[in-house]
C-alpha positions in Angstrom: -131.7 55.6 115.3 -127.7 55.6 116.0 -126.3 53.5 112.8 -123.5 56.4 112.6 -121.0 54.3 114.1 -122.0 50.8 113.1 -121.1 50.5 109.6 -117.2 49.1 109.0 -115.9 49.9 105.7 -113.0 50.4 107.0 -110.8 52.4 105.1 -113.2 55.1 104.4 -115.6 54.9 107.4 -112.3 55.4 109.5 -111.2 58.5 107.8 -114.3 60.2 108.3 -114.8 59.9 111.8 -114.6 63.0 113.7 -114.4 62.2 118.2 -115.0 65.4 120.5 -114.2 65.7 123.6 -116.8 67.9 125.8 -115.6 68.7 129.2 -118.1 70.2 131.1 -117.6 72.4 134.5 -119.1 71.9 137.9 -120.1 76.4 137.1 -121.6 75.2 134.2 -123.6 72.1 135.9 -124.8 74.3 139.1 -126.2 76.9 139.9 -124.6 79.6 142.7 -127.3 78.3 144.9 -125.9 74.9 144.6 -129.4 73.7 142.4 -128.7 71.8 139.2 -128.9 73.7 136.4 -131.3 72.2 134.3 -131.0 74.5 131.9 -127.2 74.2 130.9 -127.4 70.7 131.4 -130.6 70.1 129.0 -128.6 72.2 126.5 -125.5 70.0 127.1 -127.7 67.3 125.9 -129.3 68.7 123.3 -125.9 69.6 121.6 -124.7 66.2 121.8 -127.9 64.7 120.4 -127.2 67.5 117.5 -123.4 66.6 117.0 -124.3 63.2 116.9 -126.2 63.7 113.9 -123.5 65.1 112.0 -122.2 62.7 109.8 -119.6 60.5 111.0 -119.3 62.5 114.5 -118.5 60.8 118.2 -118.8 62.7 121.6 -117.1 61.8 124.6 -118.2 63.7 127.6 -115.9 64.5 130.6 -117.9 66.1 133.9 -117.4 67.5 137.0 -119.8 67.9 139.8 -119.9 64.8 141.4 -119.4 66.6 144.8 -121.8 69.2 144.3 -124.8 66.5 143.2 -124.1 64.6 146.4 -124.2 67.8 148.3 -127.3 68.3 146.8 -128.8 64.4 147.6 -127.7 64.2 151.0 -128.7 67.9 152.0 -125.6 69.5 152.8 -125.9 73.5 153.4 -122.1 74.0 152.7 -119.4 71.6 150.2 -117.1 70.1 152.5 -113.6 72.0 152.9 -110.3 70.4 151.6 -109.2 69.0 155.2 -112.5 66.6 155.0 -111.3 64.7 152.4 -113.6 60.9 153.4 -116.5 63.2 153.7 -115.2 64.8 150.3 -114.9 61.2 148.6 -118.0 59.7 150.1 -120.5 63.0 149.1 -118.8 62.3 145.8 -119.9 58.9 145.5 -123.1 60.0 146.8 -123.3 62.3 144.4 -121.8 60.8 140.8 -124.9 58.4 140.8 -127.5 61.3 140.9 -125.0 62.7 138.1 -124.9 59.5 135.9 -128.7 59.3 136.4 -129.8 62.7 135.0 -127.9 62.3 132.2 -129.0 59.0 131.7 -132.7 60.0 131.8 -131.9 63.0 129.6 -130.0 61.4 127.2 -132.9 58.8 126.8 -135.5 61.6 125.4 -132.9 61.3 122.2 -133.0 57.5 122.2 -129.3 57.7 123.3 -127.3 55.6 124.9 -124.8 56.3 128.1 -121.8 54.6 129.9 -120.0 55.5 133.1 -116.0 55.4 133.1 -114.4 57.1 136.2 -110.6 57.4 135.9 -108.0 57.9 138.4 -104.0 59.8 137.0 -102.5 56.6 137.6 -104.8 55.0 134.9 -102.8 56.5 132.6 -99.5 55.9 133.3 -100.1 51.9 133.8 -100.0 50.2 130.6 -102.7 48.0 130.9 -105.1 49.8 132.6 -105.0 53.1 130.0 -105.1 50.0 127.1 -108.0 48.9 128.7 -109.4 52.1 129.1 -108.9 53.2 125.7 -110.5 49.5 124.4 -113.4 50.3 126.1 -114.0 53.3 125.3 -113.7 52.6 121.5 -116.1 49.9 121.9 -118.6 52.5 123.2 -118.0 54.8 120.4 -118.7 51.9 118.2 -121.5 51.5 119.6 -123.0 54.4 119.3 -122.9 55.0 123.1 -121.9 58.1 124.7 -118.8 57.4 127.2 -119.3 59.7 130.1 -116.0 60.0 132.3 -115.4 61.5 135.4 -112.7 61.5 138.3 -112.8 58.9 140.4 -113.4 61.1 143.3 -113.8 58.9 145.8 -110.5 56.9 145.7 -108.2 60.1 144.7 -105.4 61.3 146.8 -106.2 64.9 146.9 -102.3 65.5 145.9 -103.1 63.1 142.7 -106.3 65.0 141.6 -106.4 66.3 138.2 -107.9 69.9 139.1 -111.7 70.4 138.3 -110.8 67.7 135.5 -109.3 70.1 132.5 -106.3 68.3 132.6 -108.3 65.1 132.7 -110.5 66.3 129.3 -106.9 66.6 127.8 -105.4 63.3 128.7 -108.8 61.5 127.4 -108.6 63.7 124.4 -105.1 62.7 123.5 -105.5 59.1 124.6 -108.4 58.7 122.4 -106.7 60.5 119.6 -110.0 63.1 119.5 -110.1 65.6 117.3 -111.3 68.6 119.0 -111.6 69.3 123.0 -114.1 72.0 123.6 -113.7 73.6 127.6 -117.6 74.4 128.4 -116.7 77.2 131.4 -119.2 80.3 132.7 -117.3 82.7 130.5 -117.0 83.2 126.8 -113.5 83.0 125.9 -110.0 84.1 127.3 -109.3 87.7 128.2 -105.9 89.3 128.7 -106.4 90.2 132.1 -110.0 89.1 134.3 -113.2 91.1 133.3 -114.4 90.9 136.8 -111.6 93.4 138.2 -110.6 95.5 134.7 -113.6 96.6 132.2 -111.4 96.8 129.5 -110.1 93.7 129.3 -109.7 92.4 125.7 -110.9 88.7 124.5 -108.5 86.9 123.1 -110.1 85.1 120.1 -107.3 82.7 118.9 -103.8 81.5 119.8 -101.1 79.7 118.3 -100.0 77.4 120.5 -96.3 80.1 120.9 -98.5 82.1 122.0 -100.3 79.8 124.6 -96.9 78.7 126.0 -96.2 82.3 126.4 -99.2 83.1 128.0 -99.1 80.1 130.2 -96.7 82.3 132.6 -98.9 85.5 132.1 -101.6 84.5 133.6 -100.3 82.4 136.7 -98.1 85.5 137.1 -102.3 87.2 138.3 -102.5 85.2 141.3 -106.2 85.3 141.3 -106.8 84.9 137.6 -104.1 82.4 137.9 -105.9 79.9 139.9 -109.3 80.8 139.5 -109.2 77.4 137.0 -107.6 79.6 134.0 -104.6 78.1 134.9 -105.8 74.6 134.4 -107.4 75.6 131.0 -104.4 76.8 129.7 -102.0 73.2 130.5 -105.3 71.6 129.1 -104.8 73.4 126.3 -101.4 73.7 125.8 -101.4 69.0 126.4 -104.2 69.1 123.4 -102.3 71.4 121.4 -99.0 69.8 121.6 -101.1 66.3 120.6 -102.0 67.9 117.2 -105.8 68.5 118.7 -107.8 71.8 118.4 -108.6 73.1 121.6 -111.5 75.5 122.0 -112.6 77.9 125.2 -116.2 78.5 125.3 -119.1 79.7 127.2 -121.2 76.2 128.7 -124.7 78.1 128.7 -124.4 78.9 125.0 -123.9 75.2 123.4 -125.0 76.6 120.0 -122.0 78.2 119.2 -120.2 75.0 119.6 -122.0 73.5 116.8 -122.1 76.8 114.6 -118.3 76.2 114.9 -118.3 72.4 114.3 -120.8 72.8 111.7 -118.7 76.2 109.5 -116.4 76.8 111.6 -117.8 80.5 112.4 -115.3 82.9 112.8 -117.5 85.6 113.8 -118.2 83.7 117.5 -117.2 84.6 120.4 -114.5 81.9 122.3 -110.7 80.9 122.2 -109.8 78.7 119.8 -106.3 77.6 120.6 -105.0 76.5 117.1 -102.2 73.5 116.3 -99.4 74.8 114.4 -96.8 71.4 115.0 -93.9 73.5 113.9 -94.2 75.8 116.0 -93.8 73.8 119.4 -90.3 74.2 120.3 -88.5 70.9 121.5 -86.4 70.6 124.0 -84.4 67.3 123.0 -84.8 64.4 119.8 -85.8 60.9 120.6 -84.6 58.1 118.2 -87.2 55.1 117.7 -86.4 52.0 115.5 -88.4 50.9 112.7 -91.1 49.2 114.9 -92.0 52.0 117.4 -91.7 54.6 114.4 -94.5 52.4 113.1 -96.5 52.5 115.5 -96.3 56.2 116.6 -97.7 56.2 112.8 -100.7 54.6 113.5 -101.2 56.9 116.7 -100.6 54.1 119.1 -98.2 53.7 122.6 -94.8 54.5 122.8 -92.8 51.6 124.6 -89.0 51.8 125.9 -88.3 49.0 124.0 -88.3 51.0 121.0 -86.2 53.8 121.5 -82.4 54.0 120.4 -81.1 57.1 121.3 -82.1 59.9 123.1 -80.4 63.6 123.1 -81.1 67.1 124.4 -82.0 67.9 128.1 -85.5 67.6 128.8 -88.0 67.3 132.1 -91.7 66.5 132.3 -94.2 67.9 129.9 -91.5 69.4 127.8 -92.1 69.2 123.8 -89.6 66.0 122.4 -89.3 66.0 118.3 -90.1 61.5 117.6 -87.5 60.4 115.0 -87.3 57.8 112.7 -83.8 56.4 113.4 -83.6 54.8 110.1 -84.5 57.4 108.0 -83.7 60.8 110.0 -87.6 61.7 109.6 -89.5 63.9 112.2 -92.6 61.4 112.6 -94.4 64.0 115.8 -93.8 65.6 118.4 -95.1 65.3 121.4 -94.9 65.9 125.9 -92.7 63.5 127.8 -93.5 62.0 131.2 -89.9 61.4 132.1 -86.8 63.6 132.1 -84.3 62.9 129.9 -81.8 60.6 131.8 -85.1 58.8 132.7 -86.0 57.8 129.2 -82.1 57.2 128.7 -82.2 54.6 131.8 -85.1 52.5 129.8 -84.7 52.6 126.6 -84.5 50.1 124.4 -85.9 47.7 127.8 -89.0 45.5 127.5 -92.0 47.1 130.1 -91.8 43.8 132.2 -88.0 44.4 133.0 
């Protein structure tokens, strides 16, 4: 039975809860041969079922492989290419419905519950819609139902897509305030240079998140290694970091080690763990919030214009800002800003609806 999540003491039950985010690859959902992998995915399953029964633990899963499903359902021999991006959208469509069912019917062998959420980018930068979004979502957890979220393929400018949804894993991560993000991928960890090509490459076991900014222009300096979805790891990484939340690399066929980790946090296995160190993410410029947005950056919710008095330093997008308490000079966190700095300067201290 799932009573985890029902109980509300609230002061203690809230402390205890622990939300991960999984985010799952289309590698680690299909086989080369473009067959589901029934294998990985059962595992997948399994581990959630087992997470779940650690005490006071939530699991949000983001997937891929909508496209691949659907090529799968309607008998396509080859994915379609970027230029055929309807066909792209409507195999996707085709295809996130074979997805949702499988781990519907798999999730049912556990007595466990599912729900669908696909999200587009701009979800998260309209108020309402990533308020709603996060409601929702809470409501599931509360539930004891497992939120399963994917890109909403089929209404996504290609320009607008997040990137084999790493990035996506990271914004859900942050929005939901989780706790850990775990990257399922087909290898074990991060190397310093791609095992295919070089057999000594080195794994690299941990990283402070210095380190990962640092290493963030390493590897996109490798072209191939650079874009052969590292690249997108590491910005995952580096958002979850910057948000306070441990982000871990790890092998999707081997789900065991992920709860060996949650379970004693084994140092002996093999996968990245990119740590959260807040003082050491450099920021770029201060932003000075009265007593009311301090507040609520406190309790982990929204930022809003109307609260900010002062901004200084020259910053652009995804740079690291240091949050201030204007009344009492205290660093409350830190965290990535959307706009550049004469941006947030042209709106501050206005109401959203101006």
């Amino acid at each position: 039975m799932n009573t985890g999540s029902h109980h509300n003491h609230h002061g203690e039950e809230e402390e205890k809860r622990h939300l991960i985010v999984l985010k799952v690859g289309t590698s680690t959902l299909m086989k080369p041969c473009h067959t589901v992998n029934m294998a990985n995915m059962g595992g997948l399953v399994d581990l959630v079922a087992s997470i779940r029964r650690l005490p006071g633990y939530q699991v949000i899963i983001v997937t891929s492989a909508a496209v691949g499903f659907g090529c799968l359902k309607l008998n396509l021999e080859n994915r379609p290419t970027s230029d055929q991006l309807s066909l792209k959208q409507a195999v996707a469509a085709a295809g996130q419905s074979h997805l949702i069912r499988l781990y519907e019917d798999l999730f049912n062998a556990y007595n466990l519950k599912v729900a669908q959420i696909l999200l587009s980018r701009s979800d998260f930068s309209a108020k309402d819609r990533f308020r709603n979004f996060r409601n929702a979502t809470n409501e599931l957890l509360k539930m004891g139902v497992i939120p399963i979220i994917n890109e909403n393929d089929c209404i996504c400018v290609d320009e607008l897509r997040f990137g084999d949804n790493d990035t996506l894993s990271a914004l859900v991560a942050v929005s939901c305030n989780a706790d850990k993000l775990f990257l399922l991928t087909d290898v074990d960890c991060l190397f310093d240079k791609n095992p295919h090509e070089f057999p000594d490459a080195k794994p690299i076991r941990e990283l402070s998140s210095i380190e990962l900014a640092k290493l963030d222009v390493d590897v996109a300096g490798d072209s191939e290694w650079g874009t052969g979805g590292m690249a997108t790891k590491l910005v995952a990484a580096r958002t979850a970091v910057a948000a306070g939340i441990e982000c871990i690399l790890t092998h999707g066929a081997k789900p065991d080690k992920v709860l060996r980790y949650l379970r004693d946090g084994s140092e002996n296995e093999l996968m990245t763990v990119f740590r959260v160190a807040p003082d050491d993410m450099q920021f770029a410029g201060t932003i000075k919030l009265d007593s009311g947005a301090a507040d609520a950056i406190r309790k982990k919710k929204s930022l809003f214009a109307a609260g900010i008095t002062e901004v200084t330093g020259s910053f652009h997008r995804d740079d690291c800002v240091s949050l201030v308490d204007a009344e009492t000079g205290e660093e409350i966190a830190r965290a990535l800003v959307n706009l550049r700095d004469f941006e947030v300067k042209k709106i501050m201290g206005h109401r959203s609806s101006e």
